[in-house]
C-alpha positions as CSV (number, residue, x, y, z in Angstrom):
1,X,45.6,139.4,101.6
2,X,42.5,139.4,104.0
3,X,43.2,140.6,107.4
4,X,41.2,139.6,110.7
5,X,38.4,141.9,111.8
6,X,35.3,143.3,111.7
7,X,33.9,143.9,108.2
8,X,30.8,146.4,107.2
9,X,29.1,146.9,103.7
10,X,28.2,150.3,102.8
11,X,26.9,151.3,99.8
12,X,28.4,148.3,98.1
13,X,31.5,148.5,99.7
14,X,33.3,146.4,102.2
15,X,35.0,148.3,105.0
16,X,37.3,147.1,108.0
17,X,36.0,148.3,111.3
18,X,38.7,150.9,113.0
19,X,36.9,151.5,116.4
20,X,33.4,151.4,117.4
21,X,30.9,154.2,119.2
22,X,27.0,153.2,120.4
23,X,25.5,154.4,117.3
24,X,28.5,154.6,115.0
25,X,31.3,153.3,113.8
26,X,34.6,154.1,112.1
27,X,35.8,151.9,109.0
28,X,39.2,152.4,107.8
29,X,39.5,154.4,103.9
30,X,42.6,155.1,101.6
31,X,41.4,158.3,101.6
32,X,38.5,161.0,102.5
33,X,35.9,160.6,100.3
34,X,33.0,162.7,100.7
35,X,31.1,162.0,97.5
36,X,31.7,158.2,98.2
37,X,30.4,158.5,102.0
38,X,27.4,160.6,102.1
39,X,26.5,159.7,105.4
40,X,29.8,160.4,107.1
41,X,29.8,161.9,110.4
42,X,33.6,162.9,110.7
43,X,36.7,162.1,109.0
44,X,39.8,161.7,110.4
45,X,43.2,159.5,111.0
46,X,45.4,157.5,113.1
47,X,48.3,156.6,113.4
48,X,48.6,157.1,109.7
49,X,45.2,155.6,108.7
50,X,42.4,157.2,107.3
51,X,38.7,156.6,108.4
52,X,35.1,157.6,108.4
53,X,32.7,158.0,111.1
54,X,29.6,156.5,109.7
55,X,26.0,155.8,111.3
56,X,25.5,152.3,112.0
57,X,22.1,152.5,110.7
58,X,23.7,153.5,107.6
59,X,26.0,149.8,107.4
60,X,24.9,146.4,106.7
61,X,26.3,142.9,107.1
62,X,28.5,142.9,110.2
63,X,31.0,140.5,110.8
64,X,33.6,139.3,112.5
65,X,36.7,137.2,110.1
66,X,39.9,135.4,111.7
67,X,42.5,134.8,109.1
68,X,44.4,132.2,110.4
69,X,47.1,130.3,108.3
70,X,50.7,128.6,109.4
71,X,54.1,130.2,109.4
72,X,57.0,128.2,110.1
73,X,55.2,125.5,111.2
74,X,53.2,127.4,114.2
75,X,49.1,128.6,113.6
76,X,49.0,132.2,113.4
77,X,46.1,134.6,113.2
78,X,46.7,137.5,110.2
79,X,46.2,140.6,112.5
80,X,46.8,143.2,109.9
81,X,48.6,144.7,107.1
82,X,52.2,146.2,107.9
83,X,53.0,146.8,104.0
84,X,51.9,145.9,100.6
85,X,54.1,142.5,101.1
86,X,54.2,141.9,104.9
87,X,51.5,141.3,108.0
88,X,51.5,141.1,111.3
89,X,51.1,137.6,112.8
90,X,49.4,137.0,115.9
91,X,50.4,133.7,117.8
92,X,49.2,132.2,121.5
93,X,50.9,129.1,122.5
94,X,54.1,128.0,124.0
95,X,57.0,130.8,125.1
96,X,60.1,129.2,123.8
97,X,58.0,128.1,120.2
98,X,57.1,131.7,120.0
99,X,60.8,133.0,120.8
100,X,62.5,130.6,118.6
101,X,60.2,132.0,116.1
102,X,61.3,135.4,117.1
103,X,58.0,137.0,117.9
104,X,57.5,139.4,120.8
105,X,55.3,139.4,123.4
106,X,54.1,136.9,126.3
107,X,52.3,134.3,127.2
108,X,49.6,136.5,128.5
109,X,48.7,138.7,126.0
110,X,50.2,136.9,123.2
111,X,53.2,137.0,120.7
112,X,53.5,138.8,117.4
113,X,55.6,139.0,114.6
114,X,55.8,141.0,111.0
115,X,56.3,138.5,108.6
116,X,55.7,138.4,104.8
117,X,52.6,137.3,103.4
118,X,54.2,135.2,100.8
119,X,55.6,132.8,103.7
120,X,52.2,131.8,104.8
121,X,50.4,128.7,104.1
122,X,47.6,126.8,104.7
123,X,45.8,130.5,104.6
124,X,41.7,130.1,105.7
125,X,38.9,132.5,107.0
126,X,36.7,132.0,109.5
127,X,33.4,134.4,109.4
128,X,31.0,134.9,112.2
129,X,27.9,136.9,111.0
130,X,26.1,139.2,113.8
């Protein structure tokens, strides 16, 4: 399932941005690859995720996605992949919606919840080329 973020190609690859520098950035891998990323800067991980430090010269096609879709009844954004079957949700609206819903967070920064992908519906992406 297609998680929110932002997206590189490289070398006919799409990549998920991890974190971003002026002049590089780092896009999330399965594993280190140095045949497969001849420009790499670094390797490294965190947090249990690979990535590669790669030149932003060297990508093309930036952009941003939001996966948004309904669960239980409430609009959620699809943050990110917690296992092969579940995601994290991302929801802003009422308190009480979001705690019958048992998500955590506030009304400030916003509620989450791990939820499995199969439960979602209405699943659409919105991209924003830049």
């Amino acid at each position: 399932m297609r998680t929110s973020g932002t997206y590189f190609d490289y070398r006919g690859h799409e990549l998920k941005q991890s974190f971003l520098g002026d002049d590089w950035v780092a896009v999330d891998i399965p594993n280190p690859d140095e045949a497969r990323f001849p420009d790499a800067l670094e390797f490294g991980e965190t947090r249990g995720q690979q990535w590669v430090k790669l030149p932003l010269a060297a990508v093309e096609g930036r952009r941003k996605e939001t996966v948004r879709a309904t669960w239980r009844g409430a609009e959620v954004t699809v943050d990110n992949h917690v296992t092969n079957t579940e995601v994290l949700l991302g929801f802003v609206g009422p308190p009480q919606q979001a705690e019958d819903l048992g998500m955590e967070g506030d009304q400030y920064m916003g509620w989450t919840v791990i939820a499995p992908a199969d439960e979602l519906e209405n699943v659409s992406v919105d991209v924003r080329k830049f």
